[in-house]
ZAGU-842436 format. One record per atom (N, C-alpha, C): z, y, x; residue in three letters. Coordinates in steps of 0.001 Angstrom, whole numbers, plus 500000, padded with zeros to 6 digits. Layout:
# ZAGU-842436
ZYXala
...
END
This chain:
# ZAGU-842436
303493825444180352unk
302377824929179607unk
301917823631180264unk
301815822624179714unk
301464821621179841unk
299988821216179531unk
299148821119180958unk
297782820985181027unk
297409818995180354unk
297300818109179908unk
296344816816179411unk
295218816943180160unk
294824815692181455unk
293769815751181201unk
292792815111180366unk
291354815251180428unk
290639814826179257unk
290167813262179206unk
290381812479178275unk
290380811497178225unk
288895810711178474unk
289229809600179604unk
287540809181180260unk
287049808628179088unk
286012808799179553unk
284434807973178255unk
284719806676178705unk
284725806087177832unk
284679804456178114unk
283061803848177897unk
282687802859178853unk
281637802171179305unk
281135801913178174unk
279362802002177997unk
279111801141177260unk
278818799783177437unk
278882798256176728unk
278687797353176838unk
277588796838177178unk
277433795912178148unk
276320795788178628unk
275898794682177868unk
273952795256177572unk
273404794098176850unk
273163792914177343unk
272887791885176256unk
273290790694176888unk
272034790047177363unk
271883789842178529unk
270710789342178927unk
270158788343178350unk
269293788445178783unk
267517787159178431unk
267532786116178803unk
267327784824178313unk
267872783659178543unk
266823783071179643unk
266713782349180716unk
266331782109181787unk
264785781483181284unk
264003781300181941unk
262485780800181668unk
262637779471182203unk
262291778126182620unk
262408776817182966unk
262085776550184307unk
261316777680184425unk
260303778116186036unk
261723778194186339unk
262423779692186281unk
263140780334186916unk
264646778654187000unk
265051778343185846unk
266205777363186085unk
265934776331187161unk
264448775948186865unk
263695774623188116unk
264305775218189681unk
263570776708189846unk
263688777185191245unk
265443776997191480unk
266021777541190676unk
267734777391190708unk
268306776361191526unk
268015775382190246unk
268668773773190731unk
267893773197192538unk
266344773612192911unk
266013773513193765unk
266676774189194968unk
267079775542194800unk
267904776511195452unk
268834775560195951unk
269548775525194957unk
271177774764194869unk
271042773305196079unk
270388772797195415unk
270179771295196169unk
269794771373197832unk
268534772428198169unk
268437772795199577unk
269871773091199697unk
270392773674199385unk
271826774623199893unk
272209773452200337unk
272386772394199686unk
273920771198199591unk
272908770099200675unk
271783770107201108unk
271267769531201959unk
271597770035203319unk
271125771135203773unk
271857772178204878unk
272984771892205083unk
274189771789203877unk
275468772081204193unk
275813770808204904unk
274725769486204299unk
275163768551204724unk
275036767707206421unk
273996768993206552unk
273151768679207869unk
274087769305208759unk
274573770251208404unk
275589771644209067unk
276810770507209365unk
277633769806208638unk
278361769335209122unk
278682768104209794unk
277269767369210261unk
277275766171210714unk
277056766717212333unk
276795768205212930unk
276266768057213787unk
277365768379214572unk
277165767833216098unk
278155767685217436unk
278932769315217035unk
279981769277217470unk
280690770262217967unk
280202770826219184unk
280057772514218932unk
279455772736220162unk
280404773576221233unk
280821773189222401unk
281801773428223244unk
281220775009224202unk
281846776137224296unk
281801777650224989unk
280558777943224629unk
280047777949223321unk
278356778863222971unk
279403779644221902unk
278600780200221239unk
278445781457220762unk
279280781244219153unk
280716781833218992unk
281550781666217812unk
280445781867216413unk
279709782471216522unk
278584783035215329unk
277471781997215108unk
276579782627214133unk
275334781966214076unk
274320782060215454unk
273402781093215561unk
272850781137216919unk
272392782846217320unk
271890783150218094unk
271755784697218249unk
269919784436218524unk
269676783247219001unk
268454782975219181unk
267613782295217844unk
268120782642216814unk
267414782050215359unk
266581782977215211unk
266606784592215457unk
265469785147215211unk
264591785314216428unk
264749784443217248unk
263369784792218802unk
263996785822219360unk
265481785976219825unk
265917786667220396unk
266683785915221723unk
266734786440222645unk
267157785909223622unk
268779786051224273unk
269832784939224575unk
271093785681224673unk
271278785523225843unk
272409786456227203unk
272714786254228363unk
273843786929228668unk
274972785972228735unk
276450786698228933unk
276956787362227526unk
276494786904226425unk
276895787393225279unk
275953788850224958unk
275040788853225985unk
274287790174225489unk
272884789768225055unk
272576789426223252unk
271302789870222451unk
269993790513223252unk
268732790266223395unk
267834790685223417unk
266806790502223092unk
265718791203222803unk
264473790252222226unk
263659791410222960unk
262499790582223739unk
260961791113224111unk
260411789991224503unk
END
């Protein structure tokens, strides 16, 4: 006897969202533009020689020593 299993429910379609408010597109393009300012700041700066392969470890007020994180 040959068991079928039962055939999956297929998804319903998702409705189509709400078209953006002018507020919300303004903040966007502002988003966007900081981004491409940063990126631009990010790559003009010195190469930095035996610090830390990652993001700084001291961006949140944390303190680093020998590769070991701390904050008080």
């Amino acid at each position: 006897m040959k068991h079928d299993p039962p055939p999956l429910p297929t998804a319903a379609p998702e409705p189509a969202r709400k078209p953006l408010p002018e507020a919300a597109k303004r903040a966007l393009a502002e988003a966007e533009a900081r981004r491409a300012e940063a990126a631009k700041h990010t790559a003009a700066r010195e190469k930095e020689f035996q610090g830390p392969k990652g993001p700084e470890p001291t961006r949140y007020g944390d303190w680093e020593t020998k590769g070991i994180a701390s904050d008080f």
